[in-house]
C-alpha positions as CSV (number, residue, x, y, z in Angstrom):
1,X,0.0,0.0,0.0
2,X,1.4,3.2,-1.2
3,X,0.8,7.1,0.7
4,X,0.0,5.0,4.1
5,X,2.3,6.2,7.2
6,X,2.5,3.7,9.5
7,X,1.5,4.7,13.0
8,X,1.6,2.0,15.0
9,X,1.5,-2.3,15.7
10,X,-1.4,-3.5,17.0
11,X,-0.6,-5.9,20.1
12,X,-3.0,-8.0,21.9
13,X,-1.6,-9.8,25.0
14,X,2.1,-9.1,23.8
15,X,1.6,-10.7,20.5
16,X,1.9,-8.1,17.1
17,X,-1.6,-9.2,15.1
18,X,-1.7,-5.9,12.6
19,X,-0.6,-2.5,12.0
20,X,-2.2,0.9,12.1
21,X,-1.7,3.4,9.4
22,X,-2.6,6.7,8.2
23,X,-3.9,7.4,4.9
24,X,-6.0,9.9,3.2
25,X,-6.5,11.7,6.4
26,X,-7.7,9.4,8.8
27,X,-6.2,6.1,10.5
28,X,-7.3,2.8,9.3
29,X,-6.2,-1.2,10.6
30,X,-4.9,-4.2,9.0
31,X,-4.9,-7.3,10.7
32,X,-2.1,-10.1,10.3
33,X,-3.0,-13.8,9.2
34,X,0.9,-15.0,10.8
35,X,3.0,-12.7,11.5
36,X,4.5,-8.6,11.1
37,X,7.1,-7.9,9.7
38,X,8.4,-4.5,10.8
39,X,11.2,-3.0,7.8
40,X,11.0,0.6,8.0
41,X,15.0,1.1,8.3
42,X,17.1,2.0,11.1
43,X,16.0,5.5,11.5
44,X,12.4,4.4,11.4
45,X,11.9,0.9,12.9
46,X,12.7,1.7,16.5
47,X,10.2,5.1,16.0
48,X,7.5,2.3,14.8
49,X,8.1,0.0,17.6
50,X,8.6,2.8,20.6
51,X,5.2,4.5,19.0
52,X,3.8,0.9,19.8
53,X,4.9,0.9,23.6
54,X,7.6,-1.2,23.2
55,X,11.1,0.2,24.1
56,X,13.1,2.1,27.1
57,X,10.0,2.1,29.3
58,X,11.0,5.8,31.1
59,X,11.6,7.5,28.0
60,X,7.8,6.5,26.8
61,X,6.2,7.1,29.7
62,X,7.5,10.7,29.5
63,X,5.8,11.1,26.5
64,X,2.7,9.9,27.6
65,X,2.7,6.2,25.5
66,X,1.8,2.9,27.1
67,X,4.4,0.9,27.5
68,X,3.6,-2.7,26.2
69,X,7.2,-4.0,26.7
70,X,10.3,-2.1,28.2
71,X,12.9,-2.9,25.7
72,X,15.6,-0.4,26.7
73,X,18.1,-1.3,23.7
74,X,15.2,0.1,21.0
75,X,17.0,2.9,19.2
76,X,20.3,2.7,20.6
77,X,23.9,1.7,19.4
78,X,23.2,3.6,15.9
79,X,25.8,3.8,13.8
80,X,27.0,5.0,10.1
81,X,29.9,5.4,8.2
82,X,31.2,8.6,8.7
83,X,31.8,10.5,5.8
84,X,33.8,13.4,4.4
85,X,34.3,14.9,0.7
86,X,37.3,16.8,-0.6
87,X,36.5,18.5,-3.7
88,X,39.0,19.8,-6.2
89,X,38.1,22.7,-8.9
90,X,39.7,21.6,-12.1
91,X,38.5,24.6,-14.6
92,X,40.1,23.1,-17.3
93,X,38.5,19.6,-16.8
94,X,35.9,19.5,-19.5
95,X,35.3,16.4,-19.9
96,X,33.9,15.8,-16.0
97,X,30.4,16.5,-15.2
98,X,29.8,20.0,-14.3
99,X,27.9,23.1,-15.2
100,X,29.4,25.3,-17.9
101,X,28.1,25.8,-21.0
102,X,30.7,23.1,-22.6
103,X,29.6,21.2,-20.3
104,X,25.6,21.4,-20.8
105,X,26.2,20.9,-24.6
106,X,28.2,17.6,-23.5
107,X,25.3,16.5,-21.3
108,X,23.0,16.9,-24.3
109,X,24.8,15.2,-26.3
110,X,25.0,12.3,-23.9
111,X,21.3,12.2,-23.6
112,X,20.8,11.6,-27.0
113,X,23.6,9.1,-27.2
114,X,22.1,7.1,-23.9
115,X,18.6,7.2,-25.4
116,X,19.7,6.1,-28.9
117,X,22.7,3.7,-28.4
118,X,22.6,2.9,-24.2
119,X,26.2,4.1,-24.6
120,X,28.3,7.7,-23.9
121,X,28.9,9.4,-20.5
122,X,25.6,8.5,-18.7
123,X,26.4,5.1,-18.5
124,X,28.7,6.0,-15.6
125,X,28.0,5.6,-12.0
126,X,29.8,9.3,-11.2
127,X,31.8,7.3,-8.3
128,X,34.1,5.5,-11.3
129,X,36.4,4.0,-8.6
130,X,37.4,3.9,-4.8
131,X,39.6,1.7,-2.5
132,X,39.6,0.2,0.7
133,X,42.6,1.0,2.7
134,X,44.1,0.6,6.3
135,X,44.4,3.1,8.8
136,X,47.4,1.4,10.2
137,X,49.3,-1.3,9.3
138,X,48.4,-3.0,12.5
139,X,44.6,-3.3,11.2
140,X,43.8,-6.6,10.1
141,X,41.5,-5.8,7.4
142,X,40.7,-2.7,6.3
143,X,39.1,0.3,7.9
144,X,38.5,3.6,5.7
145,X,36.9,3.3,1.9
146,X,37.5,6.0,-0.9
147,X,35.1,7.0,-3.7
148,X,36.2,9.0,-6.1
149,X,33.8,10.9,-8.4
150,X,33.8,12.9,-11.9
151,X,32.4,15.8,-10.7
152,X,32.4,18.7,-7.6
153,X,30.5,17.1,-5.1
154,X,29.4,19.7,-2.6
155,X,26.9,18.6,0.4
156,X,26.4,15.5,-1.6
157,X,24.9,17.0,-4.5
158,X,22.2,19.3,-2.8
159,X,24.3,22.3,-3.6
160,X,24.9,23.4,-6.8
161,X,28.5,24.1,-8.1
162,X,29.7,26.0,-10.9
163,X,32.6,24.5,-13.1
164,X,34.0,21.2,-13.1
165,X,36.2,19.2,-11.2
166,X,36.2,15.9,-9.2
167,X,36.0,14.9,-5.7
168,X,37.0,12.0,-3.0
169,X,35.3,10.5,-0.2
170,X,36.9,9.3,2.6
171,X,34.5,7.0,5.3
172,X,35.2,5.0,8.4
173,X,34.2,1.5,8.0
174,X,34.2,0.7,11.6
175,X,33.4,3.0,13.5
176,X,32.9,2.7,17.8
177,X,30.8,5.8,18.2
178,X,27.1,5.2,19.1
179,X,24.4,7.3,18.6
180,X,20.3,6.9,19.0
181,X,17.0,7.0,18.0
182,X,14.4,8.8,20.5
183,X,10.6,9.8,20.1
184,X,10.1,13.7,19.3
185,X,6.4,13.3,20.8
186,X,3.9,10.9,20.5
187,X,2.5,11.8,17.2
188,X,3.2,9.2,14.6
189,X,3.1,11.8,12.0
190,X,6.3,13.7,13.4
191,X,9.9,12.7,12.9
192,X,12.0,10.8,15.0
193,X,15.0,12.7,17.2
194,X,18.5,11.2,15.4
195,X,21.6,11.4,17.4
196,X,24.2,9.9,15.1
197,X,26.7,10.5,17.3
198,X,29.4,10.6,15.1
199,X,33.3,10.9,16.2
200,X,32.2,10.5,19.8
201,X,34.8,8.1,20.6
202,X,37.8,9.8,20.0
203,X,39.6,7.0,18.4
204,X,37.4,7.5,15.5
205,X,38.2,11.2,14.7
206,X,41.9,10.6,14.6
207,X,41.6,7.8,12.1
208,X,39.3,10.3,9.9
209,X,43.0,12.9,10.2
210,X,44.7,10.1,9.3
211,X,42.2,9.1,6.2
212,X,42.6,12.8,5.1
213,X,45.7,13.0,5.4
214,X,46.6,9.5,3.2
215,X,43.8,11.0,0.6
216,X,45.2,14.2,0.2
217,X,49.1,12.1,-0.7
218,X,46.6,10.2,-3.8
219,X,45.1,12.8,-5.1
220,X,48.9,14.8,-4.9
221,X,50.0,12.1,-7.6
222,X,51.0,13.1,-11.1
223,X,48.0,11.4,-12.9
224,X,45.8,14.0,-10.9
225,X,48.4,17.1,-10.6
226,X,49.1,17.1,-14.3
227,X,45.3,18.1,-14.8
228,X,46.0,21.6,-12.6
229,X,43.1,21.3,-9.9
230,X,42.6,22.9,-6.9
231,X,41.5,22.4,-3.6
232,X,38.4,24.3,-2.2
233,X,39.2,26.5,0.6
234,X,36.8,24.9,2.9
235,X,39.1,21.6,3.3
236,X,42.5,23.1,1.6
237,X,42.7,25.5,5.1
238,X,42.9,23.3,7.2
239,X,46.7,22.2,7.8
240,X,46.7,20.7,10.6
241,X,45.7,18.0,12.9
242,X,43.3,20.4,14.6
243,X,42.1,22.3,11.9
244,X,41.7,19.0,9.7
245,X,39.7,17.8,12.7
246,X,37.9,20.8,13.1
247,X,36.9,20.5,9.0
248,X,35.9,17.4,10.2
249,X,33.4,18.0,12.5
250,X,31.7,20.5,10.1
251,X,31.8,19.1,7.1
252,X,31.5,15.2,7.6
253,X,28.1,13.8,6.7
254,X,26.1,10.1,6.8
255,X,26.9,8.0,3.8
256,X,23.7,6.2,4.4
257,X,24.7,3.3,6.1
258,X,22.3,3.5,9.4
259,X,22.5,0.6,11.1
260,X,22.3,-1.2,14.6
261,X,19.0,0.6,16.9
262,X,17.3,-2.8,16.9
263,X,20.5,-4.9,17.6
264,X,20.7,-8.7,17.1
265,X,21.6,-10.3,20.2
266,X,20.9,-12.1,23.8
267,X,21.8,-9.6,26.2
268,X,20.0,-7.0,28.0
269,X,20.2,-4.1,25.1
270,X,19.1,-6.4,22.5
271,X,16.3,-6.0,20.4
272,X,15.7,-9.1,18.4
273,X,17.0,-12.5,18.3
274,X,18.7,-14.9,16.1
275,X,15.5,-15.3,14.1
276,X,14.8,-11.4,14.1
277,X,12.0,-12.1,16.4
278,X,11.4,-9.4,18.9
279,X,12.4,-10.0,22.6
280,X,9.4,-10.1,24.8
281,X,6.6,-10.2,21.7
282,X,5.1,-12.9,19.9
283,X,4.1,-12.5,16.0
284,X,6.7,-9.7,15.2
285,X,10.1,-9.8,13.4
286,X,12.0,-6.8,12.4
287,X,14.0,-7.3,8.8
288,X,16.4,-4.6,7.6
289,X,19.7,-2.9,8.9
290,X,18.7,-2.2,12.1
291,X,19.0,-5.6,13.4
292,X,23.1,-5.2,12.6
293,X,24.8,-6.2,15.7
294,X,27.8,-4.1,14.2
295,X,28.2,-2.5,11.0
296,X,29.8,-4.0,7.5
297,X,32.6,-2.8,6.2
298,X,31.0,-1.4,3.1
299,X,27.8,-1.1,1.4
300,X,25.0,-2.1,3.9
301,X,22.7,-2.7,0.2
302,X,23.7,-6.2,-0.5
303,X,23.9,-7.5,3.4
304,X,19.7,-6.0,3.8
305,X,19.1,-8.3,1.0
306,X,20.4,-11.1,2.4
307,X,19.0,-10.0,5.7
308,X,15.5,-10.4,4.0
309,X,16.0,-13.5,2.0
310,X,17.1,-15.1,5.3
311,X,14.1,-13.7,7.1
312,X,12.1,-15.6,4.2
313,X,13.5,-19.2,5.1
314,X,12.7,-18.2,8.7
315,X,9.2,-17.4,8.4
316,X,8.8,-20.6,6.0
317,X,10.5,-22.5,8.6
318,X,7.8,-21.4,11.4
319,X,5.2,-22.2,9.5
């Protein structure tokens, strides 16, 4: 069902048997025939669940919501891959995406080659390559990825640059920070509060200086000097292990990779087990990155759909 917002999960005698939603202005029910599966993300599945009474008991009865099931560990240990971009302003880069007038006339012209011949410049995927690298060389595996992308890549996108150029992200794949998810109010229509937390364990901001810093020495290499680019001010200031953490702190973004606020597990902070059941509640299984115990160490697209395709033989094993 499409336009529905989904306010809460019905619960009789701590068992899920259908959802509420709202839709075309006023709230209607669905019951289940088996189960509910909850997959509204990691942002949104711990809202949907608290909204239904079941999470850190105090913090709903604050806001006036029944609590059903006191599940502290719904919307905590939240975490991302922290993200920063270093652009470089090549004016003489042509051939990149970017807005000039040289460059519109190339993007038309691509068009008409895409629609025609599925060939020509929009076949890219504007991040043509990356890497994954180690922090130290006393890392196992590695622990900061690199995407690097034909174009000047300002607030991801939502700003519009003049000119051309390319850019480089740098992320953390394992980060220890922690953030949360917490109710606003109690209205099912208003957004969640989202605490990503992000370099709150020390250790992770001085790997991101570190991650800059080894960035900065590949993008110094001939292959990319010999094109005559420049650094924006906004990262090129800062020098310095302060100052680069200080660029840090304002400039580094989600690469949206939310995972974790309704961790697998057995402990007390756990919000569903080994089958993605939910601790405490019969009938109700939550599928998508939120159940991540800890974060992957890349792409979190691939691992959600084998989250779900596992959740399938589970709920064809129950039945």
């Amino acid at each position: 069902m499409t336009g529905a917002q989904v306010t809460r999960i019905l619960l009789e005698d701590r068992r899920a048997v259908g959802v509420e939603y709202f839709k075309g202005g006023a709230l209607h029910s669905e019951r289940a025939t088996h189960e509910v599966l909850l997959s509204a993300g990691a942002l949104l599945s711990p809202q949907v669940l608290m909204l239904s009474g079941i999470g850190n008991g105090a913090h709903l009865q604050r806001l006036g919501i029944d609590v059903v099931h006191d599940l502290s560990g719904v919307g905590e240990h939240l975490h991302d891959h922290p993200d920063v971009v270093t652009v470089v302003d090549g004016p003489g880069l042509n051939d990149s995406f970017g807005l000039s007038l040289k460059g519109a006339m190339r993007l038309l012209n691509g068009i008409f080659e895409w629609k025609s011949r599925r060939t020509g410049m929009l076949t890219t995927n504007f991040a043509e390559a990356g890497g994954f690298l180690k922090s130290s060389a006393a890392q196992a595996v590695p622990d900061l990825q690199l995407h690097f992308v034909i174009g000047k890549l300002v607030d991801h996108g939502r700003k519009t640059v003049w000119g051309h150029g390319y850019s480089c992200h740098v992320c953390l794949l394992q980060p220890k920070s922690r953030g949360r998810i917490t109710l606003a109010s109690a209205d099912a229509l208003a957004a969640p509060q989202i605490d990503p937390a992000f370099f709150a364990d020390p250790d992770d901001l001085q790997k991101m200086i570190g991650a800059v810093k080894t960035m900065r020495q590949i993008l110094a290499q001939p292959a990319l000097t010999q094109l005559g680019g420049t650094e924006l001010a906004y990262s090129a200031n800062a020098q310095t292990d302060e100052q680069i953490a200080a660029y840090i702190r304002d400039y580094a973004d989600t690469i949206y990779h939310p995972v974790g606020s309704c961790r697998m597990g057995s402990g007390p902070m756990d919000v569903v087990d080994a089958q993605l059941r939910v601790h405490g509640i019969q009938g109700l299984r939550v599928v998508d990155a939120s159940i991540m115990p800890r974060i992957v160490s890349g792409n979190t697209n691939a691992p959600v759909i084998m989250i779900a395709e596992k959740a399938v033989d589970l709920i064809r094993a129950a039945r």
